[in-house]
C-alpha angles and dihedrals in degrees: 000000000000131000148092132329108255095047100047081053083057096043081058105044084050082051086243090143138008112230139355132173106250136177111282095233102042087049086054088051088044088053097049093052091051114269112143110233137133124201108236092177156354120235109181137009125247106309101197137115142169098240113196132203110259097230094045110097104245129127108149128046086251093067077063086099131107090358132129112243127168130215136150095256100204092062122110078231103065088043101056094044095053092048084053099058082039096056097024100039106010084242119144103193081187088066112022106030121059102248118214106203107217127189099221150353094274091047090062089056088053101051086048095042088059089040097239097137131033094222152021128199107206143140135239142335087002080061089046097052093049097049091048089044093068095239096092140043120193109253085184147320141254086241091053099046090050089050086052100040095048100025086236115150099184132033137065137254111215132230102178119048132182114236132185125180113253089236105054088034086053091059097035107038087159092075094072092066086039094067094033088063098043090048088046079048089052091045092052095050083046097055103023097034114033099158086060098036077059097049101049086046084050088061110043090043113031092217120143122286086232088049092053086047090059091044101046098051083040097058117116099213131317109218147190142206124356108286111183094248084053094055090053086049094047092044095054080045081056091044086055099047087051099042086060104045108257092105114058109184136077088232082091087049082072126067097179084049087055098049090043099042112021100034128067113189117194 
């Protein structure tokens, strides 16, 4: 079933369906207000980028200030960005930059495209396409403000995670690996098999071939299962979450109640 983030979570919650792939954060948010899910699984790693236009000025975050920058402010994507220049660099783009608030991810091409802001702040392959297009160049990416905000080298925050309702989990514990398995098959065609992984994007997306080929070399890491560096990871991704006000309850306070209680490890 396709569609946007916030309904598919409903279609979850009413057991309309067993399992999606959801934003990590947003599938944090679902959990704490009582929807009964597990994550079985991650699939890619963070996916933003502050994307600015080519002819702005700006060649460093700092520059950041007093500019016009548009985002869709309700995305996974814009929060933990901004609780990234918060943490990593002590910049609020909600005070001291001018936000845009865009609808969606073509209207942000558009806004930059007319000039009529200096940023966006977007995620792939809407970044990807900017960027190949001529009319963007990346000031810095979601990867690189995580490094700088946490200090971690290695590791990867995730974007795309894998959930399954508890009840039906709870019934058909088999499906975790399941997923898992078939994740670890699509990273192998990624990474082993590119002209392939293209084409199949090609297909479900209808982007430009050009366009794939940006994406794809521009990912950060596509991943698979729950691996125990990939849950620390996961659980400082939850403390920040919390620090700057997205996550609301003392459950990510906890890393032994996440394990137990968010996670499900095959």
């Amino acid at each position: 079933m396709p569609g946007a983030p916030g309904p598919l979570l409903n279609q979850l919650a009413s057991k309309n369906v067993d399992a999606i792939d959801m934003s990590f954060a947003l599938a944090a948010k679902a959990f704490e207000d009582g929807v009964p899910l597990k994550v079985t699984g991650v699939a890619t790693a963070v996916l933003g980028a502050i994307v600015a236009r080519k002819d702005a000025g700006l060649a460093r975050v700092e520059d950041l200030k007093g500019k016009k920058i548009a985002a869709i402010v309700g995305t996974s994507t814009f929060f933990d960005i901004n609780a990234l220049l918060k943490k990593g660099y002590g910049l609020d783009i909600q005070k001291e930059a001018r936000i845009v608030t865009a609808t969606s991810p073509p209207d942000m091409v558009t806004l930059l495209g007319k000039k009529d802001v200096d940023a966006i702040i977007a995620w792939q392959p809407i970044t990807d396409s900017v960027v190949f297009r001529g009319e963007g160049v990346y000031l810095v990416k979601q990867i690189d403000l995580w490094r700088k905000a946490t200090g971690r080298a290695t590791g990867f925050p995730v974007h795309v995670c894998y959930l399954v309702h508890k009840e039906f989990l709870d019934r058909n514990a088999a499906i975790a690996k399941d997923l898992n398995d078939a994740q670890r098959d699509a990273v192998d065609v990624w990474y082993n098999k590119p002209a392939r992984a293209m084409e199949i994007v090609a297909e479900v997306t209808k982007l430009p071939k050009d366009v794939i080929q940006v994406a794809h070399k521009e990912t950060v890491r596509m991943l698979h299962g729950l691996p125990d560096e990939q849950v620390d990871t996961l659980i400082a991704q939850l403390k920040i979450n919390k620090e700057f006000g997205f996550l609301k309850s003392d459950l990510w306070d906890s890393p032994e109640r996440i394990r137990r209680e968010f996670f499900h490890r095959a």
